[in-house]
C-alpha positions as CSV (number, residue, x, y, z in Angstrom):
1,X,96.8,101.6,14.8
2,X,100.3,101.1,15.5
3,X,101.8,97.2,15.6
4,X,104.5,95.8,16.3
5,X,107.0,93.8,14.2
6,X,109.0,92.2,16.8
7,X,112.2,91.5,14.5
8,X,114.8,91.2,17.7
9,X,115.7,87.7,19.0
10,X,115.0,89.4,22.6
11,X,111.3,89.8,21.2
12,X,110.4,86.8,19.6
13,X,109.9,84.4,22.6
14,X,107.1,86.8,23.6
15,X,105.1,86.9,20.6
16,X,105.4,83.2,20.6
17,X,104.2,83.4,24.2
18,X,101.2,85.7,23.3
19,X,100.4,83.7,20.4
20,X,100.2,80.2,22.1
21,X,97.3,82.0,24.6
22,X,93.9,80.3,24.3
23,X,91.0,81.5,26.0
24,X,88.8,79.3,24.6
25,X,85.8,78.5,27.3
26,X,86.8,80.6,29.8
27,X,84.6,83.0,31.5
28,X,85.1,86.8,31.9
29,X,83.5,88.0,34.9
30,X,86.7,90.3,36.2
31,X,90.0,90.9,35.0
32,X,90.8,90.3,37.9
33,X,91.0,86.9,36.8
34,X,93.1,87.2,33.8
35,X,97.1,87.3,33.5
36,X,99.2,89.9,31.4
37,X,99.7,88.1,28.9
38,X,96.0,87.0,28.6
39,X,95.0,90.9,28.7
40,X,97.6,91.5,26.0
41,X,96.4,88.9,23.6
42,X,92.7,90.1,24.1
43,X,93.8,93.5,22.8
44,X,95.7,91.9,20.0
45,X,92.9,89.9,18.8
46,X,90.6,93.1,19.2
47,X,92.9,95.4,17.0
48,X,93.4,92.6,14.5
49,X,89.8,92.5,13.8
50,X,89.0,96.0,13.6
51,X,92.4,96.1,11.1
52,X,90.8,93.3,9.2
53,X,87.3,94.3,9.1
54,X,86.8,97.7,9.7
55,X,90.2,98.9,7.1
56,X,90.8,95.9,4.5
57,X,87.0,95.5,4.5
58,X,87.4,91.5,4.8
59,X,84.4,89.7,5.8
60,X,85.3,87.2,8.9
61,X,82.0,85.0,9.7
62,X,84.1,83.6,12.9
63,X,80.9,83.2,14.6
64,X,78.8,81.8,11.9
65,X,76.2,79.4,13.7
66,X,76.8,81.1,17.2
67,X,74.2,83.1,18.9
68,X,74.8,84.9,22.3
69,X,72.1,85.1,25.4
70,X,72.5,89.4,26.4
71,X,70.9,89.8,29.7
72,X,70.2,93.5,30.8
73,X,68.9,94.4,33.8
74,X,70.5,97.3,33.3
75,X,69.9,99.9,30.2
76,X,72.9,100.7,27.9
77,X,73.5,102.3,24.5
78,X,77.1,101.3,24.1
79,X,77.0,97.7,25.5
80,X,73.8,96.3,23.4
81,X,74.7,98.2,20.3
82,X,78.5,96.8,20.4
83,X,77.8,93.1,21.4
84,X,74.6,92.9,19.0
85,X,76.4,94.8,15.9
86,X,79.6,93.1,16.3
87,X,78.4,89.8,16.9
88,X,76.5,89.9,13.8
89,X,79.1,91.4,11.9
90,X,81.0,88.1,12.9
91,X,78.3,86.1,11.3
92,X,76.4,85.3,14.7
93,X,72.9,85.6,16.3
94,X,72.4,88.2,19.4
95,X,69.3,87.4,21.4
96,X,68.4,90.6,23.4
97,X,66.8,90.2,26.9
98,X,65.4,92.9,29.0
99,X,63.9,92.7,32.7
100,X,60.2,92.4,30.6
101,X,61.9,89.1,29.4
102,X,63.8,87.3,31.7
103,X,63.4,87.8,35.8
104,X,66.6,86.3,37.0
105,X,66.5,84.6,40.4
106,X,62.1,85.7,40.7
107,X,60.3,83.8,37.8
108,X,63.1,81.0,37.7
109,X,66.3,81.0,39.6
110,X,69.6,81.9,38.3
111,X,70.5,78.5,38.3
112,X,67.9,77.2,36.4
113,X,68.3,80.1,33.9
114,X,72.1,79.2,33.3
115,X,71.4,75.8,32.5
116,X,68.3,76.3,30.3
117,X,70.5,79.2,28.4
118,X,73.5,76.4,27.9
119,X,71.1,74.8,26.0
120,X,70.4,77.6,23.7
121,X,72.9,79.6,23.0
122,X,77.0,79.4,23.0
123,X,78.0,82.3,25.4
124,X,75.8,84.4,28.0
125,X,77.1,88.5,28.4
126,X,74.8,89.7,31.1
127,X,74.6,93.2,32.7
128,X,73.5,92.9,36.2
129,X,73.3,94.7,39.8
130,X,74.8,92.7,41.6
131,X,78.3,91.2,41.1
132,X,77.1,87.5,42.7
133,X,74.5,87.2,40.0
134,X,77.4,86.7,37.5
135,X,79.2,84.0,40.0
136,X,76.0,82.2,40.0
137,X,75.4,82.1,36.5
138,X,79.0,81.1,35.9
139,X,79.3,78.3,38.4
140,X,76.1,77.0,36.8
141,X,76.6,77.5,33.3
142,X,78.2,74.9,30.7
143,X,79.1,78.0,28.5
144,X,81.2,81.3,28.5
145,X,79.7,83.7,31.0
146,X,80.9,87.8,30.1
147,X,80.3,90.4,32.9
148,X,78.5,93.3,30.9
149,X,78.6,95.4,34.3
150,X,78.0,94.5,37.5
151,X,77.9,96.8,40.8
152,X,81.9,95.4,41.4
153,X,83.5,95.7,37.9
154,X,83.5,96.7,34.0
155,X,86.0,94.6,32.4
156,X,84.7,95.3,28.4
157,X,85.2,99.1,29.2
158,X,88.3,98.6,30.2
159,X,89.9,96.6,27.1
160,X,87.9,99.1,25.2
161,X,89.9,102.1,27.1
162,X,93.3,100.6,26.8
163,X,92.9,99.6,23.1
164,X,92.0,103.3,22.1
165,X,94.8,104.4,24.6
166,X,97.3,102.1,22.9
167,X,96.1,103.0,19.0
168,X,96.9,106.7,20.2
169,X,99.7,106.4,22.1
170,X,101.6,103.4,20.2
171,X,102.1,101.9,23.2
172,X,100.6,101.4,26.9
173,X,103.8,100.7,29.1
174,X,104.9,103.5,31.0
175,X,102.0,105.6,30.7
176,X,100.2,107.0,33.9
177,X,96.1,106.8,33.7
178,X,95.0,109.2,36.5
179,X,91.3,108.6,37.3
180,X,89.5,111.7,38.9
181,X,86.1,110.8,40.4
182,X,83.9,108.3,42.0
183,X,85.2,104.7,43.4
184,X,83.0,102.6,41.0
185,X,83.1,99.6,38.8
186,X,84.7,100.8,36.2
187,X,87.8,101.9,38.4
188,X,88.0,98.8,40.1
189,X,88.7,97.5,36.7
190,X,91.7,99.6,35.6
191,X,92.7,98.6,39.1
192,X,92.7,94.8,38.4
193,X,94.5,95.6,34.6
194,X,96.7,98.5,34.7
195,X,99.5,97.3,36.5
196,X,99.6,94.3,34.2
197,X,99.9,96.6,30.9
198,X,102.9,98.7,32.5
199,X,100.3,101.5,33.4
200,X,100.6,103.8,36.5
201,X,97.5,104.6,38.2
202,X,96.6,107.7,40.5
203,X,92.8,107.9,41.6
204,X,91.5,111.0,43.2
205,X,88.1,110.3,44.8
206,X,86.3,112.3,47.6
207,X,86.5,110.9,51.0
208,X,83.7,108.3,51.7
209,X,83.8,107.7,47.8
210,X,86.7,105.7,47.5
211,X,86.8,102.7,45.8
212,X,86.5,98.6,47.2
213,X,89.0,98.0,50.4
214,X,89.4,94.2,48.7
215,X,90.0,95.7,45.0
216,X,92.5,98.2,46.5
217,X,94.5,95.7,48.4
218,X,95.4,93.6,45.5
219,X,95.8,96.5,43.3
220,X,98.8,97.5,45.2
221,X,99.8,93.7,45.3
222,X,99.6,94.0,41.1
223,X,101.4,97.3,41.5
224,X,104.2,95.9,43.6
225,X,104.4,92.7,41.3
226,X,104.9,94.5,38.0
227,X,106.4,97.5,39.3
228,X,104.1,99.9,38.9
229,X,102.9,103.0,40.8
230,X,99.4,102.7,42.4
231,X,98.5,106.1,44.2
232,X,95.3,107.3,46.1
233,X,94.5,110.8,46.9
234,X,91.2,113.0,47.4
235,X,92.8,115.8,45.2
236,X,92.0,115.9,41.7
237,X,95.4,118.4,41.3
238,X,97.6,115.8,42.8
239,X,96.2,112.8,40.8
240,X,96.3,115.1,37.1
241,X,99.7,115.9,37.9
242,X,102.0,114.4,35.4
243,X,99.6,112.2,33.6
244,X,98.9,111.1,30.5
245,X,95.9,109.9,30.6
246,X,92.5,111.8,32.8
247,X,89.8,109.8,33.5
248,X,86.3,110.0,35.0
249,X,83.0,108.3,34.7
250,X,79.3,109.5,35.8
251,X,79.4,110.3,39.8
252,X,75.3,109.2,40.1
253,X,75.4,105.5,38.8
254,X,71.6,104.0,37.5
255,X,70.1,102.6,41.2
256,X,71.7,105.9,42.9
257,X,69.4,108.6,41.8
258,X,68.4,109.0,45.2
259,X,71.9,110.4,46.3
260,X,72.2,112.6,43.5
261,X,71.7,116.1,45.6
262,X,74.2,114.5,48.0
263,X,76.8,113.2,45.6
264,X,76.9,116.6,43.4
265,X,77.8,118.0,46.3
266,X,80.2,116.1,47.8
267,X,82.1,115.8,43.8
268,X,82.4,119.5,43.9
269,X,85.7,120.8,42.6
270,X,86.3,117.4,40.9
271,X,85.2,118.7,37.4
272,X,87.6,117.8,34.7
273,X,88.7,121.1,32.9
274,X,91.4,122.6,31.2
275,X,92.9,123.6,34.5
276,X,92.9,120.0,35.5
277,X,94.6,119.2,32.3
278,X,97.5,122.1,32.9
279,X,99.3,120.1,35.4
280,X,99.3,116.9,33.5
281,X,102.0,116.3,30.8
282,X,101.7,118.0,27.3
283,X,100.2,115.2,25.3
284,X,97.6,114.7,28.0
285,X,94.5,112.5,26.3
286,X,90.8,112.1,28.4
287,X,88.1,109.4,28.5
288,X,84.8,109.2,29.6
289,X,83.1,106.1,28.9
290,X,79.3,107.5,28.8
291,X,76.9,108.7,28.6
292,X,78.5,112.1,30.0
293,X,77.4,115.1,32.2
294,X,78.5,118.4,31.7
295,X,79.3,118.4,35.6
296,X,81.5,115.6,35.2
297,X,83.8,117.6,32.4
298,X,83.8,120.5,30.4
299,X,82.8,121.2,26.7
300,X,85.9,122.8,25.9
301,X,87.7,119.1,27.6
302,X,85.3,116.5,26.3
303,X,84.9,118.2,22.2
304,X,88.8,119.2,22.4
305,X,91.0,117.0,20.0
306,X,92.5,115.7,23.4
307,X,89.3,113.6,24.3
308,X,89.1,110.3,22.3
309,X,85.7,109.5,23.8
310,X,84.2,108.5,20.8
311,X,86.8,106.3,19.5
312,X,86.6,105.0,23.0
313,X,82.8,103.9,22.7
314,X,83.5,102.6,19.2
315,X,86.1,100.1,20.1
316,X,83.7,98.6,22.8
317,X,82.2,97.0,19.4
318,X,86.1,95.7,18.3
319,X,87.1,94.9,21.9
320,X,83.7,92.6,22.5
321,X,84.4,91.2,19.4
322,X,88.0,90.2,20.1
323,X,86.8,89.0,23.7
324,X,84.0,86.7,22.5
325,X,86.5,85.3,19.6
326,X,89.0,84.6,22.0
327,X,86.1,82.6,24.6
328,X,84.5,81.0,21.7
329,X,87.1,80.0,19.2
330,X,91.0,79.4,18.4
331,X,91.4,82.3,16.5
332,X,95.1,83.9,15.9
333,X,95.5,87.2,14.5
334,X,96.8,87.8,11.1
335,X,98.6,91.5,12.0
336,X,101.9,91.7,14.0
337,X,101.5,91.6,17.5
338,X,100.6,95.0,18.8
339,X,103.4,97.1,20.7
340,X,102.2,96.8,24.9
């Protein structure tokens, strides 16, 4: 991990910015909703803890007499295993709930659910279908409500990606992320963060693929605020071109198996390979944030040393960590402020 010691008088006032942040109680339903600043001190918590935990083996029982409610409508290897692992880690208790369990809004309404689980636990993550199940939850909840993944956004992918993105990179300003697939969730969340990190962003999707008309619009309003570069094309050999960074994500989300035929076709020609990769710049990285299809990418792209998917999927454990720190308590990292 590379931090930052930020010696200069020019500097300082932002570390002392960054450090007088507090998240405590809020919600995290969309980055959307969160400034640059907030971002950047989610990240900074996140890499302190893994520095902490995971390299000078410290034990940190932050959330020692916590326990957190994780509904899943939705299946997922990376999102129970990092919440319920790193939540215990911290000295907490995960209660996992599957559609078998819990029937949001058909045994008992949303609303009653939220309150009964304000009772019970301390914070609620809960992957859903639809994005309005979250707003529900939240407006009714006394406690922190995290998005897991809904149909609109991904925000725990995303601090996940741009963590593993600044650990190899050493920094995250000035970089250009092109994403080369469909319009989904987890788009729509680099499009509510990257502008505030400094990152360019150029999205290639297929026409009729791409992503939210509402999410676009005030993605360029981010862009033009923070003077960034927002670009949308439906050629994956534009969007690669000069990047850093190549993105993509599965093109049949769970709930569109039905348009799979359809959607394979219409994706054609938007394969990541090393071809992609030969127009973008020379330390070129890729993510994925899986599970993966070989139609999506390439073996010799995704096992190549320039795909950091797996330290991708393992800092959704130190990123979900540093996010429900950050809702839950007034926790300041001990490391130097990372370099954004």
């Amino acid at each position: 991990i590379i931090y930052c010691q930020r010696k200069t008088a020019n500097t300082l006032p932002h570390t002392a910015c960054l450090g007088s942040v507090n998240l405590k109680g809020r919600s995290c339903l969309t980055l959307k909703d969160f400034s640059s600043d907030e971002i950047k001190k989610l990240l900074w918590v996140s890499g302190d803890l893994k520095h902490r935990i995971k390299h000078e083996k410290q034990y940190l029982p932050l959330l020692q007499g916590k326990s957190i409610a994780m509904i899943f409508e939705k299946r997922s290897t990376r999102t129970r295993m990092s919440t319920e692992t790193g939540f215990s880690l911290l000295g907490g208790h995960p209660c996992f709930l599957t559609s078998q369990d819990i029937h949001l809004g058909v045994n008992e309404s949303c609303t009653d659910t939220a309150r009964v689980l304000s009772g019970f636990c301390d914070v609620v993550l809960a992957r859903v279908y639809k994005h309005s199940t979250l707003e529900e939850l939240d407006r009714e909840a006394s406690i922190p409500i995290i998005n897991g993944l809904s149909d609109l956004y991904h925000p725990i992918q995303i601090l996940a990606d741009f963590l593993t993105l600044q650990e190899h990179y050493g920094s995250l300003n000035g970089l250009t992320v092109s994403w080369i697939g469909d319009g989904n969730n987890v788009l729509h969340s680099f499009m509510m963060t990257a502008a505030k990190l400094g990152v360019h962003l150029k999205v290639a999707t297929p026409k009729g693929y791409e992503p939210d008309k509402g999410v676009t619009e005030e993605a360029h309003r981010l862009a033009k605020q923070h003077g960034t570069q927002l670009i949308l094309t439906s050629d994956p050999m534009e969007a690669a071109r000069d990047s850093n960074v190549l993105v993509t994500d599965t093109w049949v989300s769970m709930g569109q198996e039905e348009e799979k035929k359809k959607r394979l076709k219409d994706f054609h020609g938007y394969q990541i390979s090393m071809q992609t990769g030969s127009v973008a710049k020379s330390d070129w990285t890729f993510l994925h944030c899986l599970p993966r299809k070989m139609e999506e990418v390439d073996d010799q792209v995704f096992y190549s040393s320039r795909s950091l998917v797996f330290s991708e999927a393992e800092n959704r454990k130190w990123t979900i960590m540093g996010l429900i720190v950050s809702l839950l308590t007034d926790y300041t990292p001990q490391i130097p402020m990372l370099k954004f």
